[in-house]
N, C-alpha and C positions, 0 to 999 in steps of 0.2 A: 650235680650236672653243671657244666660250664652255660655261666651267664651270655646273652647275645654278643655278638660284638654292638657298642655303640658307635653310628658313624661317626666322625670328626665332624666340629662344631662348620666349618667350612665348607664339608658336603654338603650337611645341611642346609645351611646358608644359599648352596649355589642351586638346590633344588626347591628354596620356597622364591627362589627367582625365576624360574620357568615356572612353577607352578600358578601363580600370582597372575603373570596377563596370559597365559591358558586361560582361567578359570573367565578374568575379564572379557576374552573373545566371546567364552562360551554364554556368558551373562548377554553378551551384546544381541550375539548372533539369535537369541531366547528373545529379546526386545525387539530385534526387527521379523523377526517369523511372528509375533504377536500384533506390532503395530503397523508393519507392513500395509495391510490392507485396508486399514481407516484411514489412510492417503486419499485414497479413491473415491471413501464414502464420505468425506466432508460436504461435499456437494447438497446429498442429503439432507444434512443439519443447516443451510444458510437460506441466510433470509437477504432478500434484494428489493424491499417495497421500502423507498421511502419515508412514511409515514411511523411505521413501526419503528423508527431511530429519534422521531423525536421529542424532546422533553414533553412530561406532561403541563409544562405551562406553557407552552405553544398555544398562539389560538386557535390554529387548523385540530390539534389535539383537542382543544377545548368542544371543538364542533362538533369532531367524530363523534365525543362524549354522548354532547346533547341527540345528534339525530339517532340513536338508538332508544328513545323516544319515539320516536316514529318512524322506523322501521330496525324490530329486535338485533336483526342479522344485519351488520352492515358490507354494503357490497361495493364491487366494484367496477365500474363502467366498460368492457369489451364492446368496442363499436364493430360492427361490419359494415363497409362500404363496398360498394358494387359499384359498377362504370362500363357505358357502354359507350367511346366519341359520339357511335352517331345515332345516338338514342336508344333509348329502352325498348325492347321487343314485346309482344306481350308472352313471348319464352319467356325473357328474363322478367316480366311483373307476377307470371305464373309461380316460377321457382321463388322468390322472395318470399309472395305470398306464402310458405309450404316453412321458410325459416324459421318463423316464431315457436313453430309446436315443435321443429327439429332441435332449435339450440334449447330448446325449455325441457329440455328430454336428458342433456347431458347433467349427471351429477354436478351437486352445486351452482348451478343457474337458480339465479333466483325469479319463479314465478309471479306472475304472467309477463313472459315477454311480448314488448307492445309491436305492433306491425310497423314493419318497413316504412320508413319516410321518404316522399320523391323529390327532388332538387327539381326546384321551378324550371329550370330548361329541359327535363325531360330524360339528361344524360347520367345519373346518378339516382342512386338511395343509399340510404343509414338505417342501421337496424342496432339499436342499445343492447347488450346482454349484458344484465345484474349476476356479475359473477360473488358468487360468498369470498370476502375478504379477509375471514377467521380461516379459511379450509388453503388448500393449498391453488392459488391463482393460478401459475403456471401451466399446471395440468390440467385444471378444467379448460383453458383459453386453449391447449395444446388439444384436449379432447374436442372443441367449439368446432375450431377449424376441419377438425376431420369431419364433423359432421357437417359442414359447409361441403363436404363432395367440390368435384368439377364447375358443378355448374353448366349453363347454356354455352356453347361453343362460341368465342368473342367475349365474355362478361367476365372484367376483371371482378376478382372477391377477392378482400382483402379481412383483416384482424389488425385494429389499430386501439387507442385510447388508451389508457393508463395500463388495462389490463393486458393489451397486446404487446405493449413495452414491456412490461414485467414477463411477461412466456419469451420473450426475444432477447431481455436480458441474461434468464437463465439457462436459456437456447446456447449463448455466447460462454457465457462461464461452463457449461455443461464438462467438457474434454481438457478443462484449464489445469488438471494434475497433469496429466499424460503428455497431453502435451510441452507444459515449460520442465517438467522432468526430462523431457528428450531433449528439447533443443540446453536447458540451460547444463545439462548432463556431457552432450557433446561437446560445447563449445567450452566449459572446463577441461575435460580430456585434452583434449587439442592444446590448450594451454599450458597446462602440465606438462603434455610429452614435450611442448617446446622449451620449455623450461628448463624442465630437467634431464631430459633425453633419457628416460629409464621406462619402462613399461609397465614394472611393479609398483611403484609410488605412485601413479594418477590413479590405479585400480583401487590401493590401499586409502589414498586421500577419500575418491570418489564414495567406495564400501562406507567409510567414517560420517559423508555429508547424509548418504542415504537412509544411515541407521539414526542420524540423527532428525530424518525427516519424520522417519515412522514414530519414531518416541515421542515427536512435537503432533505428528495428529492425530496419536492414540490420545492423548491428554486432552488438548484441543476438541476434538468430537468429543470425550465424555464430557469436557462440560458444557459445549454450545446442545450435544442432547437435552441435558438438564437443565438450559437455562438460566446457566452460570456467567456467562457470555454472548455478547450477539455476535454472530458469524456472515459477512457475508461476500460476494464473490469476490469484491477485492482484495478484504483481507485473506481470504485463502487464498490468492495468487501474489499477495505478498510474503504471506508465509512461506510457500515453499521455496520462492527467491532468493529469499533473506538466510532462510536453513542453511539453504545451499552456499550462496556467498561467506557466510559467516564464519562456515563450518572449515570449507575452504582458507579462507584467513586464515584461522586461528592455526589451521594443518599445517600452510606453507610457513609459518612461523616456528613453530614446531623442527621443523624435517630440518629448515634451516640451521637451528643451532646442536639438533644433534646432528648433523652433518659434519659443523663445526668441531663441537668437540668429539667425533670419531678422529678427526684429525690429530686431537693429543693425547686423546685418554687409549690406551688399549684395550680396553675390556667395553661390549658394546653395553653392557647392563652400567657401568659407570657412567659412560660416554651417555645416556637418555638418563639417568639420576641428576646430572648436571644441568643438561640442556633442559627437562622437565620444572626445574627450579629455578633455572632462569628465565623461561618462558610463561612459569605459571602468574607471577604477580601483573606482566604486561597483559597478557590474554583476559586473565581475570577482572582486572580493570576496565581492557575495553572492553568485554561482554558486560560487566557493570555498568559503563557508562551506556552504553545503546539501551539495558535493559532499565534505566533509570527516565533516559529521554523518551524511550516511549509509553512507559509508564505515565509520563504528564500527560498524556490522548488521556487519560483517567478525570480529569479535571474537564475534557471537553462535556458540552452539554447534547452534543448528538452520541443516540447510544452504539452508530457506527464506528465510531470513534473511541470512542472508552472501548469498545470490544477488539478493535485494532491492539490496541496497546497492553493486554492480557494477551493477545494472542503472538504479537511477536516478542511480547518477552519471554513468554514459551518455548517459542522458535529458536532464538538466543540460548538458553540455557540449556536448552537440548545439545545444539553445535558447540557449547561451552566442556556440556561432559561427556560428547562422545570423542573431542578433539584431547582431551584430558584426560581419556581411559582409556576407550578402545584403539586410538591411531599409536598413545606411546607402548599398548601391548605389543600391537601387529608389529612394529618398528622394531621392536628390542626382540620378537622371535625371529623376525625377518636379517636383524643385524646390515652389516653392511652390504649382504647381499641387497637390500630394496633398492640401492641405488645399480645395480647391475644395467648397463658394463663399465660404467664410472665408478668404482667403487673408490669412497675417501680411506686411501691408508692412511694407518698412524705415522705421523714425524710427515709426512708431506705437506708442501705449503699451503698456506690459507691465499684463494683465488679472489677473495671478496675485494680487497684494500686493488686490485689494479684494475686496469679496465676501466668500463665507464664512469665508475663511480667513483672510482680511484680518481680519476680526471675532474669529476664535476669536484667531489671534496679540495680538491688542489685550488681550483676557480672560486672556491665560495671562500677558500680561507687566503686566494691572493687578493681579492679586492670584495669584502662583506657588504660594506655600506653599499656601493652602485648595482651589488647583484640583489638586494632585498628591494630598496629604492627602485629599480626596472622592475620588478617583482611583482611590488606594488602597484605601481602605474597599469600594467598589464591589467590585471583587479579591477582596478578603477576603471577603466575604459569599459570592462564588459558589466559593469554594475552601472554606466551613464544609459543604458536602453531599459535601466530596469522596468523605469514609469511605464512604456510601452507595454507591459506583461497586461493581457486583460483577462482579469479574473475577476470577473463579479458575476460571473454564471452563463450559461448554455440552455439552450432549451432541451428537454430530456433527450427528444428523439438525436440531436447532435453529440450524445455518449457514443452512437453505433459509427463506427468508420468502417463497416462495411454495409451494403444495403440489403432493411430487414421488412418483411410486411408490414410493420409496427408505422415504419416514416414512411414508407412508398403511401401505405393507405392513410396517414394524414396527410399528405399530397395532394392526393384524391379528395379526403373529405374539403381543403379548403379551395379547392376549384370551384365546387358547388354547393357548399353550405358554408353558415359563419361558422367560422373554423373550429371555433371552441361547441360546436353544440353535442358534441360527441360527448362532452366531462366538461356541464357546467358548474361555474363557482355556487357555495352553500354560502347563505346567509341566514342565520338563525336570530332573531328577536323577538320582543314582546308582543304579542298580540296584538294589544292597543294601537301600538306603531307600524305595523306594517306597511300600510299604505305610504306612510312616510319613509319610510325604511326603501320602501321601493323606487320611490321616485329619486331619493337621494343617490340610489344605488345606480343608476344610468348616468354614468359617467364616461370620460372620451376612454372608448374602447370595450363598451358592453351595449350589446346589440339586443339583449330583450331580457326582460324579468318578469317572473311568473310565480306563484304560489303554489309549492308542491300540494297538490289536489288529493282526496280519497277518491275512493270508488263510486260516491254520489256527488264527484265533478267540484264539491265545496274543498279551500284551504282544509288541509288537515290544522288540528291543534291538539299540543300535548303540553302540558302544567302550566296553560297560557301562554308558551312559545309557540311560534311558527316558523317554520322551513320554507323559506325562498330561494329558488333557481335564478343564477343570471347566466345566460348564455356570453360568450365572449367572443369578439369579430375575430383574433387571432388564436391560432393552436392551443391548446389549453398548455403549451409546453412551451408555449415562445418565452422570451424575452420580454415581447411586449404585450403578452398575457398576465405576466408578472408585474410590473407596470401600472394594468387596468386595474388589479386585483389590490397593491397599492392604494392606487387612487379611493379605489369601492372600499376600503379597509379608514380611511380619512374620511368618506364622505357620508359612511354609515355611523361610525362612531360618533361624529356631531349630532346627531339626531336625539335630542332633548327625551329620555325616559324609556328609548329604546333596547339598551342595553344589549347592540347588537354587535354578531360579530361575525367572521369572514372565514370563509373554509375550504375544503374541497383540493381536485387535486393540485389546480396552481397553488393555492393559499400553501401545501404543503413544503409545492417546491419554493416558492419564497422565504417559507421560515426555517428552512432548511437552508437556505443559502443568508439569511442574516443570523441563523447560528453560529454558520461556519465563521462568518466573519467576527463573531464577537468571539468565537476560538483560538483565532489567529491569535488575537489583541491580548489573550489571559496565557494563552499556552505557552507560548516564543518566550516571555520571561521568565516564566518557569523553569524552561529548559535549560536556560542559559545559565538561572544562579545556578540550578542541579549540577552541571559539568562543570562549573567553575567550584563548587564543593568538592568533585569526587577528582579534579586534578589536582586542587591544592593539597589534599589530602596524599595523592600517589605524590607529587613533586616536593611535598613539604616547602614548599614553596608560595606568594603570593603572587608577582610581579609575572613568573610565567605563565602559570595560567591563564591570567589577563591579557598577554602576547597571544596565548595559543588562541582562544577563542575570539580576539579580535581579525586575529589572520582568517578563521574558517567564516568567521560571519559575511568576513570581506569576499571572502569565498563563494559565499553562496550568494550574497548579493549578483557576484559577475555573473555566475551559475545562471541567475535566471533572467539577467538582464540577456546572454545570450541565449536563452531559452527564449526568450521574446522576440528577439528576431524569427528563430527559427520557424519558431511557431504561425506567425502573421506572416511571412514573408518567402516560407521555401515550404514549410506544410498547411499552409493555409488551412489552420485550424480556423475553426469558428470563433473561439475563445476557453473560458477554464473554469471550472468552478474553485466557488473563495477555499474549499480545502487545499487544493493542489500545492500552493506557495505552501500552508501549515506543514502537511506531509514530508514536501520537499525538505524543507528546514527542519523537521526533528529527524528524518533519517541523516540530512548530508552532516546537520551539525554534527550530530553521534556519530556519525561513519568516519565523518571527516577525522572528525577528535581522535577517532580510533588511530591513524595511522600517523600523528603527533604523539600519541602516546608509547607507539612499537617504537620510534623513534628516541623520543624524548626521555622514557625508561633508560634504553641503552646507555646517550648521551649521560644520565645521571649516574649511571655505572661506572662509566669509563673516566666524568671528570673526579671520581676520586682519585684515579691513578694517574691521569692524565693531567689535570685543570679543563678549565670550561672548553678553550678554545681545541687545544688539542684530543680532547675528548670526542668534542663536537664532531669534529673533521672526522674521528676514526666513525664514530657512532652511524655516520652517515654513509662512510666508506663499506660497511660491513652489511648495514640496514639496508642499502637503497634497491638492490637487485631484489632480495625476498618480497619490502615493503610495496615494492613498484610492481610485482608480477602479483600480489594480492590485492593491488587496486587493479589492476586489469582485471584480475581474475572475478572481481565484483560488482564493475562495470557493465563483463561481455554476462554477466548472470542475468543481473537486471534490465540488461535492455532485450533480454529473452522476454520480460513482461509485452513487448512490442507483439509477437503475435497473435495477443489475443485483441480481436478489433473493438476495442473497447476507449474513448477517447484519453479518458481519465488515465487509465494504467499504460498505453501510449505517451502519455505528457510525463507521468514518472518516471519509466523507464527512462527516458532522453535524458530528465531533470538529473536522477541520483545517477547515470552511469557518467555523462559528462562533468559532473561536479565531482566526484571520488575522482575521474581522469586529474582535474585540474587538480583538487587535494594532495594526489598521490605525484604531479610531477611536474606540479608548480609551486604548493605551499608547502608541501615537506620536503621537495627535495632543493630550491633553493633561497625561499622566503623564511621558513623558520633557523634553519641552519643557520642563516646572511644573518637573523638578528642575533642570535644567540653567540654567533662570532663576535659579532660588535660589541651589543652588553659583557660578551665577558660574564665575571663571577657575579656581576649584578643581579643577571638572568633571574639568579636563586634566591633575592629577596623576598625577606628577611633572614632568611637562613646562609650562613659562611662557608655553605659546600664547597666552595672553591676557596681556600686559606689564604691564596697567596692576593687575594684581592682584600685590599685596606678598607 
């Protein structure tokens, strides 16, 4: 019997190359019908209290500690305020009365809740619900309210105090998938079709961001499920941002040089072997470098923070291998059809070198020195408002930029009671001392101290501590609640053998915002040697590195100095918490870095063949269209963070979209050029990449 025919080794060849990203689509297309829908249920897994992020040597931590001690389950304060201008009815003294046994009804309320209190004028009460702050807040404070009913016709009822923040924060974040997947989904579409004018490549881009969204929060949720990570609403709305921008990047980078080489290679499976190998070491480095800088949030001591930075280096490496597998499949089945009705034939010209770019490279390399030197100046000028930037905290309820029951009803409460009596400060000490402890503790801005009482009216005490209440004249969320709690934290601790200390929900918000600041102080150098490793490394190089990240630092200096205006002066924000600026600077520096490095890759490419300066020129001429529509395209991403009303992720979005704008088309396109023209083969010290320099 005659043996098979065997195909030619070339058949072969040419079918384990359709085979190969088939198999990739179908692997992908498995991972987004899988993780597809834990996009949605992140939600689920994330935690928005506070208290739960911070170190255990906190002393508000330390307090929590101790009042479980006298009371097993710790709770947490859901105030209801009631208002009537022109006074209480005995309707509305009726229905109050009838509160206590109703909210005491809702799961998780902790019993007995005590009766209504009336504001001396007559036009107000308060009613406390001890909500469990182990179980889940939100939804009991979500359930409170419904059983608060209508009420008497005229009597506002409100839900405020720490627990009313917490249901109104996660109120806020609740739609925060769906939503920045719409708007940040559109507003890349839109950009792409401008870019590219083809209809298949934003579909093809877009398919690659989204599969790489689902991979990042199939992973993502299995381990904030488990515990592995803290998750909470910000970092899921940075995640999906970030997916999205990233994944984008790395695409348009991509599509770029196989666009390129379809131009000279004939074969489109050659033409994507090249471009894939040219774009892998760039891509990889910058998804290296972002996933290294936000890996330093690991070194922060908020565990908001350390869980930020697991989570978007997740984010990152999802965008890193969906942009690395699935978009060079789609492309190499799609061939030159994806750019349909522009299709790149082979032997036609390369578009990149004229036009705008063509012109700006001409200008950087007729006169270098005056165009880096203006460059600079620019920089400087928007870094002289930086001092102006006020970041040393907010009061919780000024997170919401849209209006929530949460600040209307502390409005309320501070019309007719001391503001803070809704969630006053814990101080825990010795026994002995109390007394002393108390008197010392009435300092400018607390309005009465008292001894949390048993049920036979005596101080409780448990292993010879005691729990003291101090009520506070302003919001328990101000500023200058923060301040008082200060001062009570200096004026308890001198107390000779009391061994007391400060807690509660200001105490937390304070120690939470002097964590962040000792964040700032540890993290920023961190980050900085990290990118100055992983460029010297990609550059072999010393001297640029040290260019590039003194350019971005310059960078984000101006970044937030006009972020300072904007802020105080056109959106009259209140101010910022100490994170904001940290944030700001590990995304912009890594982002920034990122697109010095699309850059500065090429440049090193090209001064082989070229030398530095002529290198430069082409590097930029070929770079600047791709690298400029991937800083747009991660700009118009993140400042999709803007619809959610939230102040925090408002201040970002502006911070990283406006400073990647200025990155992408002011420091790459003609501040790092302008030096590297200058220096010359210098640039590459200690290394002789360019020969012809002595």
């Amino acid at each position: 019997m005659a043996e098979p025919a065997v195909p030619p080794a070339s058949s072969r060849s040419r079918r384990i190359r359709w085979v190969l990203p088939a198999l990739l689509v179908v692997v992908w297309l498995a991972v987004g019908g899988i993780g597809g829908p834990f996009a949605g249920k992140l939600s689920t897994v994330s935690k928005n209290d506070n208290a739960a992020f911070l170190p255990r040597s906190a002393e508000a931590t330390q307090v929590q500690d101790e009042q479980k001690a006298f009371a097993p389950r710790p709770t947490l304060p859901a105030v209801v305020v009631a208002e009537r201008e022109s006074g209480l009815t005995s309707a509305d003294r009726a229905y109050l009365g009838g509160l206590p046994a109703r909210t005491a009804a809702v799961a998780g309320v902790a019993s007995p809740v005590k009766p209504a209190t009336l504001s001396e004028d007559g036009k107000a009460a308060q009613l406390s619900v001890p909500v469990d702050a182990g179980g889940n807040p939100a939804k009991i404070v979500k359930e409170v309210r419904e059983k608060l009913g209508s009420g008497p016709d005229g009597l506002t009822v409100l839900v405020t105090g720490p627990g009313g923040q917490i249901a109104d924060l996660v109120t806020a974040f609740g739609g925060i998938d769906g939503v920045l997947l719409i708007v940040a989904g559109a507003v890349v579409a839109l950009i792409l079709l401008v870019v590219y004018r083809s209809p298949l490549l934003p579909l093809l881009v877009l398919v690659s961001a989204v599969f790489a969204l689902a991979l990042a929060s199939l992973v993502v949720y299995l381990l904030a499920k488990n515990d592995v990570l803290a998750l909470n609403g910000q970092s899921q709305g940075i995640l999906s941002i970030l997916v999205f921008g990233a994944a984008t990047d790395y695409a348009l980078l991509l599509v770029a040089r196989f666009r390129e080489q379809l131009r000279d290679t004939p074969g489109r499976f050659d033409a994507m072997r090249l471009a894939w190998r040219a774009t892998l070491e760039p891509v990889a480095a910058s998804a290296g470098t972002v996933v290294l800088g936000v890996l330093c949030l690991l070194f922060s001591d908020l565990n908001s923070n350390k869980g930020l930075g697991p989570v978007a280096a997740i984010g990152i490496g999802a965008a890193l291998l969906a942009s690395t597998t699935f978009l060079p499949a789609m492309l190499v089945l799609c061939g030159r059809g994806a750019f349909w009705p522009f299709r790149p034939r082979h032997g036609s010209p390369h578009p990149e070198t004229s036009g705008i770019w063509g012109r700006v490279s001409r200008t950087v390399g007729a006169r270098p020195r005056a165009v880096w030197v203006l460059s600079a100046l620019v920089l400087v000028a928007g870094a002289a408002f930086l001092p102006q930037l006020k970041a040393s905290g907010t009061a919780q309820s000024d997170v919401f930029l849209a209006k929530v029951d949460s600040v209307t009803g502390q409005e309320v409460l501070g019309r007719h009671f001391a503001a803070g009596s809704g969630s006053p400060a814990v101080i825990v000490a010795n026994a002995g001392a109390a007394t002393e402890v108390a008197k010392a503790a009435r300092v400018p801005g607390v309005a009465a101290v008292f001894p949390l009482a048993g049920p036979d009216r005596r101080p409780l005490e448990a292993g010879g501590r005691v729990e003291l209440l101090a009520v506070l004249s302003a919001p328990a969320d101000s500023e200058d609640a923060v301040a008082a709690v200060g001062r009570m934290r200096d004026a308890v601790h001198a107390v000779p053998s009391a061994e007391a200390k400060v807690g509660g929900q200001t105490a937390i918000q304070l120690d939470t915002q002097e964590t962040s600041r000792r964040d700032r102080a540890v993290i920023i150098p961190i980050v900085l040697v990290v990118i100055f490793a992983v460029l010297a490394l990609l550059l072999r190089a010393l001297l640029a590195p040290l260019l590039l990240i003194a350019t971005v630092v310059l960078s984000f200096a101006a970044t937030m100095g006009v972020s300072a205006l904007v802020f105080n002066h056109l959106l009259h924000f209140p101010g910022a918490d100490p994170v904001v600026p940290l944030f700001g600077f590990v995304f912009l520096v890594a982002l920034g870095i990122d697109y010095n490095i699309f850059l500065m890759t090429r440049v090193r490419e090209e001064t082989k063949r070229r030398g530095t300066r002529d290198g430069t020129l082409h590097g930029l001429a070929v770079t600047g269209g791709v690298i400029t529509s991937a800083g747009v395209v991660l700009a118009a991403t993140f400042s999709a963070l803007a619809v959610i009303p939230i102040l925090f992720l408002a201040q970002i979005a502006f911070i990283v979209a406006f400073g990647v704008l200025v990155d992408t088309l002011l420091v790459r396109s003609l501040l790092v050029p302008a030096l590297t023209v200058d220096l010359g083969g210098r640039v590459w010290w200690p290394s002789r990449l360019d020969r012809r320099v002595g």
